[in-house]
N, C-alpha and C positions, 0 to 999 in steps of 0.2 A: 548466512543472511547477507554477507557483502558481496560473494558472488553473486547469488540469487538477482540484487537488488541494481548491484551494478548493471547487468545482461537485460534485467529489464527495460530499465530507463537508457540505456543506448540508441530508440530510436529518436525522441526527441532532439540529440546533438544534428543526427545523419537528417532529421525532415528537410530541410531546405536541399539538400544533397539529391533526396531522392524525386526532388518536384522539380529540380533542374535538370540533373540526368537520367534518371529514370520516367519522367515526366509523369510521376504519382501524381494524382489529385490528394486534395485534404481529406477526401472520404477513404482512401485507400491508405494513407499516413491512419486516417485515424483508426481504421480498421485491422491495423497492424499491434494495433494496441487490445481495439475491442476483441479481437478472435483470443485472445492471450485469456479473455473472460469466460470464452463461451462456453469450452468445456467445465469450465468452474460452475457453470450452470445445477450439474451434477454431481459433478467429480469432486467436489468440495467434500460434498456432504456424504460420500460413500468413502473420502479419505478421511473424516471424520470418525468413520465406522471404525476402518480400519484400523486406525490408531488406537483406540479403545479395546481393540479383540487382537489386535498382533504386539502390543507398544510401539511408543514414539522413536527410538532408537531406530528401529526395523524399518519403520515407514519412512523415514529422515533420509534412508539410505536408499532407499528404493528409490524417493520421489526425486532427490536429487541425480540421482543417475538421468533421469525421464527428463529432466528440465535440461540437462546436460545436451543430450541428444538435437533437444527443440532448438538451442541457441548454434547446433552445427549447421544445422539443416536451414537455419533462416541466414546466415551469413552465404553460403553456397552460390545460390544461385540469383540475377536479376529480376528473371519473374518476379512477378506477385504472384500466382498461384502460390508458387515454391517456398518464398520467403511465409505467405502467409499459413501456412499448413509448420513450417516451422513455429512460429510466435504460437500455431496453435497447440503443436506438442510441448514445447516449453511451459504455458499455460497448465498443461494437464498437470504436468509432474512438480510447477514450483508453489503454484497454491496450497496445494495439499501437503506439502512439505511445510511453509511455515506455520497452517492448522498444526502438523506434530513437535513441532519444533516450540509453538505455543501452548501445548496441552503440555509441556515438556518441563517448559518453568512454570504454568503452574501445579505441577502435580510435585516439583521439587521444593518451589520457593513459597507455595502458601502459607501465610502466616507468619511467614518471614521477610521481612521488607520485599515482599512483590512486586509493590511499584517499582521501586527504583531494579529488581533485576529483571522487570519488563523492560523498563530503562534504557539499560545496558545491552540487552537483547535490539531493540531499535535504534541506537545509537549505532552500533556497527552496520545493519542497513541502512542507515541516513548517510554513511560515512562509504557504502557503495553508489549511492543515488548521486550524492555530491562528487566522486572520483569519476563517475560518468560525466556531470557535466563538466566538469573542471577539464576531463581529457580533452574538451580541445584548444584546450591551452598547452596542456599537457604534452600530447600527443599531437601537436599541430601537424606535422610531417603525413603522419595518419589520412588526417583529415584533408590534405591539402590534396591527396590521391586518389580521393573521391570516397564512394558511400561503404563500400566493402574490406578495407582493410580495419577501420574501425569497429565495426561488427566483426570479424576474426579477431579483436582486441576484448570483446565481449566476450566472446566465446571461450577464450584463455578464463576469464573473470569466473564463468559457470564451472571450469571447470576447478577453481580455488572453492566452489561451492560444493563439487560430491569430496576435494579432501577433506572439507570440514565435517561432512555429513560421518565422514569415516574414522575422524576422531573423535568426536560426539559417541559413536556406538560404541565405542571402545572404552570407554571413560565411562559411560552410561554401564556397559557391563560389569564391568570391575566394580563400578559403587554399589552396584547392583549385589552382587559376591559378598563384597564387603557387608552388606547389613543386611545380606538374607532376606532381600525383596524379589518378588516373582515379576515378569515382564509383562505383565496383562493379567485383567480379571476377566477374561472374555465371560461375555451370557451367552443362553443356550439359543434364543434366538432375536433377532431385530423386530423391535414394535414400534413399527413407522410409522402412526397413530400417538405413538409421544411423542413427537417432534412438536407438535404444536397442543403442549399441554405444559410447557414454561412460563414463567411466571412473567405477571405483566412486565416486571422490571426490566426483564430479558428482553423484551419485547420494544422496550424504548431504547436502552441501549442498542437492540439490533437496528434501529429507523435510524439514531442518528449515526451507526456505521455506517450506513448504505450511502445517507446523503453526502455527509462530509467526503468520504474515499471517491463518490460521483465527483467532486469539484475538484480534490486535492491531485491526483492522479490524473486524470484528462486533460487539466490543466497543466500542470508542472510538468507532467513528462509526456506530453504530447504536442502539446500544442504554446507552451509560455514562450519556447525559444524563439520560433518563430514568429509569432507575435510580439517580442522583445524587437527582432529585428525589423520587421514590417510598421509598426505602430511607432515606436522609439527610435528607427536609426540608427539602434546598434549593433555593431557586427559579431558573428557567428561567435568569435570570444567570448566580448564583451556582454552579449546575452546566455550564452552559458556560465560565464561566472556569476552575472547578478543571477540566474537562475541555482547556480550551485551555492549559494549562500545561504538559501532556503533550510540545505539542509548542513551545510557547516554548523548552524546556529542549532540545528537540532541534535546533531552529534553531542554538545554539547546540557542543552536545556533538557531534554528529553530525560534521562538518567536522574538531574535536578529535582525535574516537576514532579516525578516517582519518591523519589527520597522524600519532597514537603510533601506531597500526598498520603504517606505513609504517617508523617507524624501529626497533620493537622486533621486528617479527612476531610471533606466536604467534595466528595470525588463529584456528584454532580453538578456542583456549582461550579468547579471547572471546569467543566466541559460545557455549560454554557457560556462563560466566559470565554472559554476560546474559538468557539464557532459565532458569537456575536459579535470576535475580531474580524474571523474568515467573511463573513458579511457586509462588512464595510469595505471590503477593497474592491468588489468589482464598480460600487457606482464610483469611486474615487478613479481607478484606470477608466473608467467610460465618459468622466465627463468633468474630468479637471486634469489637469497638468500636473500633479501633484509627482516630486521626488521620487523616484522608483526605488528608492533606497527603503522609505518609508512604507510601502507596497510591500516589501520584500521582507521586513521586522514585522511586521504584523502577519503575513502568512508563515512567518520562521515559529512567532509563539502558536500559533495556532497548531499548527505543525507537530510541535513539540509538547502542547499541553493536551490535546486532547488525543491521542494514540497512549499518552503515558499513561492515561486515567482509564481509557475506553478498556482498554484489552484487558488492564487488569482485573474489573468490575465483573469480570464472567463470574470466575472462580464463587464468586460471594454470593452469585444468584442463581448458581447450577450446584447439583452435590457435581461429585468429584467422578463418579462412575460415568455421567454421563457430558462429560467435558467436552469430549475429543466430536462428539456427536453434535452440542453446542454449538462449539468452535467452528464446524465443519457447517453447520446451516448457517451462523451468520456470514461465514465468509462465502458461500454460493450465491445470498443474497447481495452482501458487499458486490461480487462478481458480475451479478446481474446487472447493480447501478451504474458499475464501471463501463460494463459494457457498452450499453443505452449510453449513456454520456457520452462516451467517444465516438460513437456513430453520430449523435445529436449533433454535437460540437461541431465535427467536420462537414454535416448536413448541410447548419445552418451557414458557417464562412463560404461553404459550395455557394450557399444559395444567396450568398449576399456581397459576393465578388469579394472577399477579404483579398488584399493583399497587398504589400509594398505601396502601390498607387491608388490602394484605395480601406487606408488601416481602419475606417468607418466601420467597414466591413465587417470589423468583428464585436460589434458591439453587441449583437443579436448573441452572440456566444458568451460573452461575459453577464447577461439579464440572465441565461439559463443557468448560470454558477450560481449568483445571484440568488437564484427560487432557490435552489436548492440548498445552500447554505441557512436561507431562512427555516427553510423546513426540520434542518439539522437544529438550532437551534432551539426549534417548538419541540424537539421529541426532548431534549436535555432539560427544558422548563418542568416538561411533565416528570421525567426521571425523578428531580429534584422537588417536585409534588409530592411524589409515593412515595418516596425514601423516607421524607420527613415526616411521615404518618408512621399509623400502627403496624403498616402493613411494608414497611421498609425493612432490608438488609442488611443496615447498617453501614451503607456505602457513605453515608455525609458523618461518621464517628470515625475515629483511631482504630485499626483492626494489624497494626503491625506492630 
């Protein structure tokens, strides 16, 4: 998960790199992000499959080899074609990697404080997202060399991703040995016609994944740094660390909000609490001066509370056979939003001259965070409608 995470968010640091040397547009920056979506379109949900009919172990190991590959191939060369068929293999093989890697705690840790070792699971990628942006403070030397040594700094990162994937399996077998468990209950065949036979709860849960990771990702690692720098005045550092703060704070909180979660429940009341954080901060950057520090603690809990509550909540409202299949559509949908968002995003600053001399520019970009954060929050009011009826899961009770 920290290579994974780190390889991801590397372009974000390189965007201004690649619009001055490479003379990317923002659609092209953000394109580099969106194509990382597009086979997730799919591929999520057929990695989904997999997981369920091969085990998690086996796919963890596959997928990560495949994201492995995507992160050589986009540091390579200066095209965009080149780079961007990279970000798209890399897409193919690390989505469906964290689908198994998350059907993985919870087929281990259900019913055993699962929050907090989904926690623990997103802490360590918070803590590759934040080591990407921190690298260029870090790794200034890197950075000072232009757009491609730092992406070859990535691609070291993915490959700290297939060792892990390879201790995982190994560790996975042995426990496996030990207590005389099988690697998979494969079925005799796929009815793709259950896919959308999940219960409503799943169903709100999935709206408000889609929207929130729409804001949280297009945002933070595509598009914050430079807009740090453009709007704020601050330099490539300096915007990378208040952008890597984001997820220091979550390193931290994340693992927390899992642990109270587990002992208080109320899993969807927190999640609307924390996207009716995420909600407030784009009119505050759009139309006050308001402390960036303050900006930054309100996207860090948000951050931190709602992924701790989100992911775990499947488990409660899928049986268990059909997890990896779960897991595997809501993250193709998740992918879908991502996508559309990072094209939107980059559309609109296109289209309204964002830039250093004209940070206005990006205001039209921060109102579509905005919707959408709102919308994330209306599917967590509803979540927390149903739950607390007859026809609830038990997601707002103690289940650990």
């Amino acid at each position: 998960m920290f290579g994974n995470y780190y390889a991801y968010d590397s372009i974000g640091p390189v965007a201004d790199s690649l619009q001055r040397i490479l003379h990317f547009t923002d659609t092209q920056i953000g394109t580099l992000n969106a194509i990382y979506s597009f086979p997730n379109i799919i591929m999520v949900l057929i990695g989904g499959v997999i997981v369920d009919r091969f085990g998690a172990a086996r796919a963890t190991l596959a997928f990560a080899v495949i994201q492995g590959i995507g992160a050589v191939l986009t540091a390579m060369s200066p095209l965009f074609p080149v780079m961007a068929a990279g970000r798209l293999i890399f897409g193919l093989g690390a989505e469906s990697m964290i689908v198994a890697i998350t059907v993985a705690i919870g087929q281990w840790f259900v019913g055993k404080q699962l929050g907090f070792a989904f926690g623990l699971n997103l802490s360590f990628a918070r803590l590759g997202s934040y080591s990407a942006d921190m690298s260029t403070t870090w790794f200034k030397p890197l950075y000072d060399q232009g757009w491609q040594p730092p992406l070859w700094l990535a691609t070291g990162f993915a490959a700290v991703c297939i060792v892990g994937a390879v201790w995982y399996y190994l560790l996975d077998r042995q426990a496996r040995q030990r207590f005389d468990l099988s690697q998979a209950s494969p079925s005799d065949r796929i009815v793709w016609s259950d896919l959308w036979r999940f219960d409503r709860s799943y169903w709100y849960i999935v709206g408000l994944c889609v929207t929130f990771y729409s804001v949280i990702f297009p945002f933070r690692s595509t598009f914050a740094i430079k807009y740090f720098q453009h709007a704020h005045n601050l330099s490539l550092q300096e915007a990378g660390a208040m952008n890597a703060y984001v997820f220091l704070a979550a390193i931290f909180a994340t693992p927390t909000f899992g642990l109270i979660v587990d002992r208080v429940g109320r899993r969807a009341a927190f999640m609307a609490v924390g996207t009716a954080l995420l909600c407030a901060v784009f009119p505050l950057l759009s139309y006050t001066h308001v402390n960036l520090w303050l900006v930054t603690v309100m996207i860090g809990i948000a951050f931190s509370l709602v992924p701790a509550v989100l992911w775990p909540a499947v488990p409660y409202v899928v049986t268990a056979d059909r997890l990896g299949t779960a897991y595997g559509l809501m993250t193709m949908l998740q992918n879908i939003g991502m996508m559309l968002a990072n094209l939107g995003a980059g559309a609109l600053n296109d289209a309204s001259g964002a830039s250093a001399a004209n940070p206005a520019g990006y205001r039209s970009m921060l109102w579509m965070f905005f919707a959408l954060s709102l919308f994330g929050f209306i599917f967590a009011a509803l979540l927390r409608l149903r739950e607390s009826g007859p026809q609830g899961h038990g997601l707002e009770t103690v289940r650990a």
